[in-house]
C-alpha positions in Angstrom: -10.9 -35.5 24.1 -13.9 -37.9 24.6 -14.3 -36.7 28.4 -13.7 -32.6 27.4 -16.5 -33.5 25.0 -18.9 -34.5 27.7 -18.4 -31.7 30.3 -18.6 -29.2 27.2 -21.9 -30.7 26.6 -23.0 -30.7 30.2 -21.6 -27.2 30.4 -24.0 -25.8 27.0 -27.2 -27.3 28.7 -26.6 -26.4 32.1 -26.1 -22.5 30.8 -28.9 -22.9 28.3 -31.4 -24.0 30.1 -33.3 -25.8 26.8 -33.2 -21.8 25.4 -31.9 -21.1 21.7 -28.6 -19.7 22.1 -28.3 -15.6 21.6 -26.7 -14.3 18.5 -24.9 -10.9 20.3 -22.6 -12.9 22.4 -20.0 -15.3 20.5 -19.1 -18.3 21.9 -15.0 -19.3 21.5 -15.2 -22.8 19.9 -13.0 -25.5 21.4 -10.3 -25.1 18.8 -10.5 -21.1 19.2 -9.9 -21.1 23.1 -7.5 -24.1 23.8 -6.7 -27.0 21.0 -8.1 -29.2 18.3 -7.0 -32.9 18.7 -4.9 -33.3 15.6 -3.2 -30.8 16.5 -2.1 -32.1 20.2 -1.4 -35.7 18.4 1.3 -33.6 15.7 2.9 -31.6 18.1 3.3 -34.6 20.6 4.8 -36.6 17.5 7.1 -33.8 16.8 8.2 -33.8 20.8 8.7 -37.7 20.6 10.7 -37.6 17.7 13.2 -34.8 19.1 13.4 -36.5 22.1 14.1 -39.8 20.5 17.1 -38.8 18.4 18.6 -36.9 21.4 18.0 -40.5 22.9 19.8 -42.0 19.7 22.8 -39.3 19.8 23.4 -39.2 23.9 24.1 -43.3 23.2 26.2 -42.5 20.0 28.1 -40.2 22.0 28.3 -43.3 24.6 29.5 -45.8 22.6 31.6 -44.1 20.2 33.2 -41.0 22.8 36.4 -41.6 21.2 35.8 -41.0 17.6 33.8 -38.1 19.1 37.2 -36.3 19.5 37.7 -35.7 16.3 35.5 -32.8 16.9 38.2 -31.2 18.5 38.9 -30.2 15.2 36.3 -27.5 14.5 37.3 -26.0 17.4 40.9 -25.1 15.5 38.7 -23.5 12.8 38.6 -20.0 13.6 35.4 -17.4 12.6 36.2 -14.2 14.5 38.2 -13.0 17.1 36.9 -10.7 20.2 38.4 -9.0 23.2 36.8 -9.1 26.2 37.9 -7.0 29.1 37.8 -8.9 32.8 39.4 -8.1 36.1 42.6 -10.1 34.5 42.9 -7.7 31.8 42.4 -7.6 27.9 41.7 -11.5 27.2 41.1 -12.2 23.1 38.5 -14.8 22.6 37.9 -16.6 19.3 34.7 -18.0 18.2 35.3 -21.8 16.2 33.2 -23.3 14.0 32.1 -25.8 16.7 30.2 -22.5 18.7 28.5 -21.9 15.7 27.0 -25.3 15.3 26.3 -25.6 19.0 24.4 -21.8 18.9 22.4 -23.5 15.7 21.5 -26.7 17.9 20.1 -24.7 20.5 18.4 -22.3 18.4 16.9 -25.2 16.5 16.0 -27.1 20.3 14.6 -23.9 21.1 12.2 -23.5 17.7 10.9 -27.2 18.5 9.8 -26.5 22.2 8.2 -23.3 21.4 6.1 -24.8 18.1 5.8 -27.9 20.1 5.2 -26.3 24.0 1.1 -25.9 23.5 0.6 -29.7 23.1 3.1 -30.9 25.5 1.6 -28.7 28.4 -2.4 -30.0 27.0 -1.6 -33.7 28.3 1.0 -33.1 31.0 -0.8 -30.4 32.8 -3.9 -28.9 31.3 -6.2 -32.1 30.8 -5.4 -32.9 34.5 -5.6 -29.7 35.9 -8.8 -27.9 36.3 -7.8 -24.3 36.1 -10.2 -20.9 35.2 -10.9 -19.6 32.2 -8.2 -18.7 30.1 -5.2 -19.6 32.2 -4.0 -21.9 30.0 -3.6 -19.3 27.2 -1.7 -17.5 29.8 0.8 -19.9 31.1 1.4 -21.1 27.5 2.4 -17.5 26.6 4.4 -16.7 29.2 6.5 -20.0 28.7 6.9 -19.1 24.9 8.6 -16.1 26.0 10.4 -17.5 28.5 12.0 -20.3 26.4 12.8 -17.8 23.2 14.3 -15.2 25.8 16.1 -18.1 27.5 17.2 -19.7 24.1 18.1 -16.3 22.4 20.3 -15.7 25.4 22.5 -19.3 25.1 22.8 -18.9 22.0 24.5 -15.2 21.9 26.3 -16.5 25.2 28.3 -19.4 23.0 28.5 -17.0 20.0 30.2 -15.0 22.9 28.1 -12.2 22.7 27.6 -11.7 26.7 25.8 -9.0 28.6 28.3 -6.7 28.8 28.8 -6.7 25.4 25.1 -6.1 24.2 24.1 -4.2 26.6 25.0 -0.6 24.6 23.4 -2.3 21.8 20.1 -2.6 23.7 20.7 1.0 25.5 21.1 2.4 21.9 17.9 0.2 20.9 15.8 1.5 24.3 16.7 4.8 22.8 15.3 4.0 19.2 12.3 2.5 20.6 11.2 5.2 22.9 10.9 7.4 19.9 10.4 5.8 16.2 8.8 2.4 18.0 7.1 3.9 21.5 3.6 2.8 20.3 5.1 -1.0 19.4 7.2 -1.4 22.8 4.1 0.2 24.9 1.4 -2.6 23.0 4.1 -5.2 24.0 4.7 -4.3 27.3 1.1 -3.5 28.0 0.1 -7.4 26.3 2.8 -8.5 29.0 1.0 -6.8 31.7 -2.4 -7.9 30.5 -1.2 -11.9 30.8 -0.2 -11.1 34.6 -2.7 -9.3 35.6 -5.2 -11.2 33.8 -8.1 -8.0 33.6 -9.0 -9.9 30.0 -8.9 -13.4 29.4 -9.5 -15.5 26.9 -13.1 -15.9 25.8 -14.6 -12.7 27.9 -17.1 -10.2 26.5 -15.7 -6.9 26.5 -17.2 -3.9 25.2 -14.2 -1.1 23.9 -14.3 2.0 22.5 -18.2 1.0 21.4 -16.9 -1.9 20.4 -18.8 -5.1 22.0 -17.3 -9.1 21.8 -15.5 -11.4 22.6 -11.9 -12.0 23.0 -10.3 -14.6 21.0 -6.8 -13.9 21.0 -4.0 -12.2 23.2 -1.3 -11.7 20.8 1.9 -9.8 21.3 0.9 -6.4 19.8 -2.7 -6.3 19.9 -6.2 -8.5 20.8 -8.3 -9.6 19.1 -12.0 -9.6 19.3 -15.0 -11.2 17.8 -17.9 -9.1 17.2 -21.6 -10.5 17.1 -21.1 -9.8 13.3 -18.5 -12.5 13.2 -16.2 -9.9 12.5 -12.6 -10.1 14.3 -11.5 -6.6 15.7 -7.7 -5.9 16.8 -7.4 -3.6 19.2 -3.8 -2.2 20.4 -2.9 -4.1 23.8 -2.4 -0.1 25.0 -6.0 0.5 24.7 -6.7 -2.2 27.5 -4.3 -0.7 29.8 -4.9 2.8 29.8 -8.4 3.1 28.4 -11.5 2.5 30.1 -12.8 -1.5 29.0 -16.2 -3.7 30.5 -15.2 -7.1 30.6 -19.1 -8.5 31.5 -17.6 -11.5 33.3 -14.5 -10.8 34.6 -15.1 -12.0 38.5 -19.4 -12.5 38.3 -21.9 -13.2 35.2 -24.6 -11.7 36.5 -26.0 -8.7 34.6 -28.6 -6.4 35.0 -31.4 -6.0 31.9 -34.0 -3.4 32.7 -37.2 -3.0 30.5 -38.6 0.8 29.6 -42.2 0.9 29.2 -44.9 3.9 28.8 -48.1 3.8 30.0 -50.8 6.2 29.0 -52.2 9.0 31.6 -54.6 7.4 33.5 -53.8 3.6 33.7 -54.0 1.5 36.7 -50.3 1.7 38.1 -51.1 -0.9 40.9 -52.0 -3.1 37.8 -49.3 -2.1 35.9 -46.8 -3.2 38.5 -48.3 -6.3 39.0 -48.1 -7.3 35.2 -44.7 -6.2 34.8 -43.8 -8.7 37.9 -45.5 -11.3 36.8 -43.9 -11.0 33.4 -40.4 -11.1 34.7 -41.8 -14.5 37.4 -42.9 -16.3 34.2 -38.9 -16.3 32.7 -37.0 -19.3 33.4 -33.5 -17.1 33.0 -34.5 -14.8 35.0 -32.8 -14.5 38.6 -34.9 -14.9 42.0 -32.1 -13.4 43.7 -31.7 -10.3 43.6 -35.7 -10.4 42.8 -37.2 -8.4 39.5 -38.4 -4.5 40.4 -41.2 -2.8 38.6 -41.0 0.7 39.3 -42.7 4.0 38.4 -40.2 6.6 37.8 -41.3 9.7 35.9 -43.8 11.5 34.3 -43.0 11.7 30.7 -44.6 14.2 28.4 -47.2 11.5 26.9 -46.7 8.7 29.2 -46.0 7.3 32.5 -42.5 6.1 32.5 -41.9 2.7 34.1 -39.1 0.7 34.0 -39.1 -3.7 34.9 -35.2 -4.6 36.2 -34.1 -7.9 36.0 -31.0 -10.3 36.7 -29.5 -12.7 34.3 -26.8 -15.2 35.3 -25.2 -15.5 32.1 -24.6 -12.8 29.4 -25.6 -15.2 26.5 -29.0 -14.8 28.0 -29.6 -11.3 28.1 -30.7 -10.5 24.0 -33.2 -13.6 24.2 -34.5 -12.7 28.1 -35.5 -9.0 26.6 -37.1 -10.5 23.8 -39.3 -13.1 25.6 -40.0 -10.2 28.4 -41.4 -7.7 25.8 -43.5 -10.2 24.1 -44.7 -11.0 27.4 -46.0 -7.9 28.6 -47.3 -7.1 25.6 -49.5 -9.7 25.8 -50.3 -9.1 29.3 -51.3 -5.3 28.5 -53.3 -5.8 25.5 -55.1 -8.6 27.7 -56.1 -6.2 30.6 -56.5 -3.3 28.4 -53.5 -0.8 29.6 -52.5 1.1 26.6 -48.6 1.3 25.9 -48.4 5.0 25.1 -46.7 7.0 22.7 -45.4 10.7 22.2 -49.2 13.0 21.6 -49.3 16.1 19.5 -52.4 18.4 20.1 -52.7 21.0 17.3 -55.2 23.7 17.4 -55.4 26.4 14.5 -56.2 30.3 15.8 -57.7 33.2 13.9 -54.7 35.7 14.5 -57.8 38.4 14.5 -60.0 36.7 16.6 -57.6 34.2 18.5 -60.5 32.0 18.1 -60.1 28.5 17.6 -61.0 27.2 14.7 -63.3 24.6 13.9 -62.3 21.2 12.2 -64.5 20.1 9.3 -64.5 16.7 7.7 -65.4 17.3 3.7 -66.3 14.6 2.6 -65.7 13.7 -1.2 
């Protein structure tokens, strides 16, 4: 924990740069994107202890195998009876008391890896493994699933509910799903193709349906994303996989900011180029490569459009780069006298006789 600390620190001031961090991006906290430490120590306590009195029975079962025998007896205790239908021919099966406990010991095996899995992979493979952002969140998904579909399946397998036995059930199911539950089983499988394809990840900034932030959560159904209002937003997995979604750091962190200015008719654009530049050279956070461009791109109806484009490395930077850019020129305008211009309105009042122009007098009171 100490050592995560440190390169968390390192990793703030090396993105930071000594700059105030922007409010319009949030930032997943430790406990948001992985685990807090309590909560590693409880679930590794939990682990121990399960594997300790699996430990403490294998021995039991050691020492004392032949009192185990009496256990034969629950399998004389009857629940149900099933036929089953094999190459052999009609075969009738009966389900004892015994199946029942073992289905309920793997059920319960099953519960305590899942609720436990998250801490067990943090010190066995995540805090010695250096892996990308939001793989971790990934691979502990996936093995959640994988353990409750394995789990599920043993346990209806010593029930002796096989395959062939529940596959019309799950027909019949497929069936119910595609119509009452479609939009259910499409955010499920679409939250299952999100994990392997990995287009989102944990703690990108996305921007959906006009909706900017950044994720916090992959869940089963839906996302869910932080806003710069510190609002959470859930969004239906679908929407990710067949809508159109920016992820601003999905493979690279650099972004573009450009900077529209006006400048009134008649301005020095040689010197209005050169400010803009040396505007954007002053910034700490802004890229040398690819190098800021002033350019002069239109004539506007009261001013001469312009615009300053600029590279960031990180999208945290963006909000507080425009601010320091447009207090910049600012300065750098009003100090060499080019006026910032702004939409003009020329009205001139006509004699509808005459179509002379008439005069404007000041009355003074």
């Amino acid at each position: 924990a100490y050592r995560r600390l440190q390169e968390k620190r390192q990793q703030k001031a090396a993105e930071l740069n000594d700059v105030s961090p922007s409010d319009d991006v949030v930032v997943v906290s430790e406990q948001e994107e992985g685990m807090a430490v309590n909560q590693v120590r409880d679930q590794l306590l939990r682990f121990a202890d399960l594997f300790i009195w699996t430990v403490l029975f294998a021995i039991f079962y050691y020492v004392w195998s032949d009192l185990v025998t009496v256990a034969s007896y629950l399998r004389d205790i009857t629940l149900w009876q099933q036929t089953t239908t094999t190459e052999a021919g009609v075969v009738t099966e009966s389900i004892s008391l015994f199946n029942l406990l073992v289905a309920l010991v793997i059920i319960g095996i099953t519960y305590m890896l899942v609720r436990n899995l998250p801490g067990i992979l943090e010190v066995l493979i995540f805090s010695r493994v250096k892996l990308s952002q939001g793989t971790p969140y990934t691979i502990n998904t996936l093995l959640t699933y994988t353990l409750v579909a394995i789990g599920g399946a043993w346990a209806f397998a010593t029930l002796g509910m096989s395959w062939s036995k529940l596959q019309w059930l799950f027909a019949a199911l497929s069936v119910g799903l595609g119509f009452g539950m479609q939009e259910i089983f499409a955010n499920f499988v679409s939250g299952i193709i999100l994990l392997f394809e990995r287009p989102i990840r944990v703690g990108d900034t996305v921007t959906i349906n006009d909706v900017t932030g950044t994720v916090a959560k992959i869940r089963i159904r839906a996302i869910t994303i932080i806003d710069p209002d510190r609002k959470e937003v859930i969004v239906p997995n679908k929407s990710f996989v067949t809508g159109q979604v920016t992820n601003w750091a999905l493979s690279n962190t650099i972004t573009r900011v450009v900077i529209s200015i006006g400048v009134a008719y008649g301005s020095d654009l040689d010197l209005v180029k050169r400010l803009l530049l040396k505007a954007a050279s002053e910034q700490a956070n802004i890229m040398k490569d690819p190098e800021p461009r002033a350019l002069f791109l239109s004539f506007g109806a009261s001013t001469l459009d312009h615009e300053l484009r600029v590279y960031v490395s990180q999208v945290s930077e963006r909000t507080n780069t425009i601010d320091a850019l447009n207090r910049r020129i600012n300065e750098l305008f009003a100090e060499n006298n080019i006026e910032i211009a702004f939409n003009q309105l020329d009205v001139f009042i006509k004699n509808q006789d005459t179509g002379a122009i008439m005069p404007l007098v000041e009355v003074k009171s």
